[in-house]
N, C-alpha and C positions, 0 to 999 in steps of 0.2 A: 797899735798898742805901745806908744813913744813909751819909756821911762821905766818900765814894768819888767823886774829882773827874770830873764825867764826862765829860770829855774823855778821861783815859785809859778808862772805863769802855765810851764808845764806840769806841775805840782797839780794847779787848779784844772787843767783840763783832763789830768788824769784820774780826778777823785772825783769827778763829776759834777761840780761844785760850779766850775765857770760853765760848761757845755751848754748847758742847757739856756744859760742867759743868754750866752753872744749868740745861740740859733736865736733865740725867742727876739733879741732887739736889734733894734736899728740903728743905726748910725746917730739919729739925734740923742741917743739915750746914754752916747758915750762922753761924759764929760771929763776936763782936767782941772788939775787947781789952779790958782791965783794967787798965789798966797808970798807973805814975808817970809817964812821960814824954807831956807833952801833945800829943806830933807824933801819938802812937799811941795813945791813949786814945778808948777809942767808935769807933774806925775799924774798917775790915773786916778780921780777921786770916784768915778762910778761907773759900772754897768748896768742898765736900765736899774733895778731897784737894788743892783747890792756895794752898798754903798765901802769904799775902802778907806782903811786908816794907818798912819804909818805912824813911826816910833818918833818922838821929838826923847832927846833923852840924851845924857854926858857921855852916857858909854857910846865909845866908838861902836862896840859888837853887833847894837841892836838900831844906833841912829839910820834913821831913812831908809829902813826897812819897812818891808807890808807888814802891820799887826796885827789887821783882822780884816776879812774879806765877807760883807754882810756880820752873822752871828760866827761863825769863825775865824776864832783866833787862835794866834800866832808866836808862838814864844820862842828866844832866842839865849843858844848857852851865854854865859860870861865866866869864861873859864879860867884859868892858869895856864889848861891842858890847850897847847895850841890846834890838836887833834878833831877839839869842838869848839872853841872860843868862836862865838860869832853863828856857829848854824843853826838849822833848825831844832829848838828844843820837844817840842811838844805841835802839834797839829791838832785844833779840834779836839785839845784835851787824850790825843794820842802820844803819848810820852814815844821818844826818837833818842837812842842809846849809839854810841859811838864807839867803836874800838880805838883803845889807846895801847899800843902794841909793840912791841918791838920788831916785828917781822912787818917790812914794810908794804906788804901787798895787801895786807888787809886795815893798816895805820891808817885812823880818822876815815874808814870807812862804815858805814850805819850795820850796828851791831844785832838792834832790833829794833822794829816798830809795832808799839801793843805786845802784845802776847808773841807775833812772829819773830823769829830767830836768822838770821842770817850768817851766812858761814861760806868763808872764802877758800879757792884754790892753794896750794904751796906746793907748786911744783917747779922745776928745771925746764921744764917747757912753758916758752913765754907766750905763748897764744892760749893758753891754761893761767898762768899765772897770774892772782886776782882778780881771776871771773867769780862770777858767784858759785859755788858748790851746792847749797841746800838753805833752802825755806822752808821750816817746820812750824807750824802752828799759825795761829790767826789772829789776827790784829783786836780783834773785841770790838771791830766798828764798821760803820757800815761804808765809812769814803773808801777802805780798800778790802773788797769783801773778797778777792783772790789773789792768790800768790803770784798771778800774770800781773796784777797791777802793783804788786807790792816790788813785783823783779823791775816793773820798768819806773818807779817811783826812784829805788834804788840807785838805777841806771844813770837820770836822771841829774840825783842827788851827789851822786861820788863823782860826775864828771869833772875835769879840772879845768 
């Protein structure tokens, strides 16, 4: 999977989205591009039938980025807030909130996704100090129907 940043790559196998294609196909059914445009060239253009499209675009934020994988797509902040300029905005129509904070263990960490709420450690103990604390409520979608997938999405997502 040459090219394929994996964060969203872990994104898609955690939402269930990619799982099921890469069991179901086979190696002929993975193709890459060919293409003049260097955002897309050598990148992943498909998994048996779902087909991938990246951002050609001025803005640094969202160029040569994944924009949509099959019918979901992919939206990207273009902020001021360096916090979010550049991540994931929205998922499949799942709006992705950011904290912009002054306390830095929870700074440009995902505030919430969907309806879920996410809420970080502050403490003097640094094995505590911006873990996740609490997951209340639920996303309103079916790619993360629990709070195990929404911790390890998070997980995932904050890593630096």
């Amino acid at each position: 999977m040459k090219n394929i940043s994996k964060y969203i790559l872990r994104c898609l196998i955690l939402s269930g989205i990619l799982f099921s294609t890469i069991y179901n196909a086979n190696a002929q059914q993975v193709e890459y591009f060919k293409s003049i445009f260097p955002e897309e060239n050598g990148k992943l253009k498909s998994i048996g039938d779902r087909k991938i499209e990246y951002n050609r675009s001025i803005f640094p934020e969202e160029n040569g980025k994944v924009k949509a994988i099959g019918n979901v797509k992919i939206e990207y902040y273009r902020s001021i807030f360096p916090e979010e300029n550049g991540k994931v905005k929205s998922f499949d129509n799942i709006p992705i909130e950011y904290y912009r904070s002054i306390f830095e263990e929870e700074n440009g960490k995902i505030k919430s996704i969907g309806g879920a709420q996410i809420e970080y450690n502050r403490s003097i103990f640094p094995e505590e100090n911006g873990k996740i604390k609490s997951i209340t409520g639920k996303t309103g979608s079916d790619l993360f129907p629990s709070a195990i997938e929404i911790y390890y999405f998070i997980l995932q997502a904050n890593e630096k």
